[in-house]
C-alpha positions in Angstrom: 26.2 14.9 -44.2 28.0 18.3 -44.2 31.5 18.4 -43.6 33.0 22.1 -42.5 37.3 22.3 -42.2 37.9 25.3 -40.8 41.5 27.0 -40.8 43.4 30.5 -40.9 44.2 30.9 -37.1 46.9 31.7 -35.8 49.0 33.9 -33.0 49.0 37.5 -33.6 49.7 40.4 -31.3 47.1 43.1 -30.4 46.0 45.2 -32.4 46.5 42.9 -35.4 44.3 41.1 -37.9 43.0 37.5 -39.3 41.0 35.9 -41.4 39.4 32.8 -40.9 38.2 30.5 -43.5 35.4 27.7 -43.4 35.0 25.2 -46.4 32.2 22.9 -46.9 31.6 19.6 -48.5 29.3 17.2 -49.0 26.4 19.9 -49.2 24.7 22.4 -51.6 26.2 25.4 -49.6 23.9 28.1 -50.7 21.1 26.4 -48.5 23.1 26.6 -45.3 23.4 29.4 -42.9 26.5 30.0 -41.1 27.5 30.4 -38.1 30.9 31.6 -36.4 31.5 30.4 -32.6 34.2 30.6 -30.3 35.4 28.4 -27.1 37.8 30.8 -24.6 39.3 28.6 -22.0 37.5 27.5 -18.8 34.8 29.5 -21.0 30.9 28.2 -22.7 30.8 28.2 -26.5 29.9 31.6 -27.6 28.2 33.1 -30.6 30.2 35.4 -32.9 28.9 36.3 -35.8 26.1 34.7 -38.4 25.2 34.9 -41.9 21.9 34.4 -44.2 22.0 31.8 -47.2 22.5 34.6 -49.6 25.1 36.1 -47.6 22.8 39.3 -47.7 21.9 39.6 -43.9 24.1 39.5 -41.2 24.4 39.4 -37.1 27.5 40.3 -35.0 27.9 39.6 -30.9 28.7 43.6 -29.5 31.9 42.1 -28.3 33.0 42.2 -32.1 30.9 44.5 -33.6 32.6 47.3 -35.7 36.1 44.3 -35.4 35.2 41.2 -37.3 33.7 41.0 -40.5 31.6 37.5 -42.1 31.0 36.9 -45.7 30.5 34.1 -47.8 31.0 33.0 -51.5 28.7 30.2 -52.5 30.6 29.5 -55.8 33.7 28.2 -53.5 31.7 26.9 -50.3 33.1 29.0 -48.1 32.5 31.3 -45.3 35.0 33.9 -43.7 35.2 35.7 -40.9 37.3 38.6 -41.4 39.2 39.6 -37.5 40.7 43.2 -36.9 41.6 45.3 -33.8 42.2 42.0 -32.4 41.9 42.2 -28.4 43.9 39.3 -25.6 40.0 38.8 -24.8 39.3 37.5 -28.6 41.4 34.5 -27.8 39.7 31.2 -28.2 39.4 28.4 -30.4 37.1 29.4 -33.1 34.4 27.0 -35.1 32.2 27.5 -38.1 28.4 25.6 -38.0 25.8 24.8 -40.6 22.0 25.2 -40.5 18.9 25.1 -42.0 16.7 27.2 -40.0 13.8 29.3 -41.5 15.1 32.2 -39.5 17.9 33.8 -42.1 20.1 34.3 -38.7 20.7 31.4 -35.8 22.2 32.8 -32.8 22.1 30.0 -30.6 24.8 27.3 -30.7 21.8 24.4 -30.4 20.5 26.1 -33.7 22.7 24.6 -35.8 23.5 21.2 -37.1 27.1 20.9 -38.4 30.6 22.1 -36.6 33.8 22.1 -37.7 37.1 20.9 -36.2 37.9 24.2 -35.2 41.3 26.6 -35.2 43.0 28.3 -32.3 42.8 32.1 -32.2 45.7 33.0 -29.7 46.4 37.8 -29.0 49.2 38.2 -27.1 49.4 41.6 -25.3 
């Protein structure tokens, strides 16, 4: 059982930055990839960004390509997504996933295994 608590949202204006942190427990991390999602009102869960086990590939939706940034440190069992040039459109609550996938990068929601709780993302305008 893998348990993922994620935190670091918040309400920022546009224009303005977060970052987003993902622990996990229960696991042996480094065998995990990870995934970061987000739910927008009224909206489907949508794919963000991913990471390989090693944390040496990566995979970002064009929406936040060149904005948000993931990384991961396997000593502390956490993942991070890293949020600048925040837009009113990035809004959402925001979850992290687990999986263990042979493909280094999972894309689809029904990919992965674990979810966290999730944390609100709010960009006011």
């Amino acid at each position: 059982q893998v348990q993922l608590v994620e935190s670091g949202g918040g309400l920022v204006q546009a224009g303005g930055s977060l970052r987003l942190s993902c622990v996990a427990s229960g696991t042996t991390f480094r065998t995990y990839g990870m995934g970061w999602f987000r739910q927008a009102p009224g909206k489907e869960r949508e794919f963000v960004a991913a990471i390989s086990r090693s944390g040496g590939t990566s995979h970002y939706a064009d929406s936040v390509k060149g904005r948000f940034t993931v990384s991961r440190e396997n000593a502390k069992n956490t993942v991070y997504l890293q949020l600048n040039s925040l837009k009113p459109e990035d809004t959402g609550v925001y979850y992290c996933a687990a999986e263990q996938k042979i493909s280094p990068i999972v894309v689809h929601s029904a990919g992965y295994d674990y979810w966290g709780q999730g944390t609100q993302v709010t960009v006011s305008s």
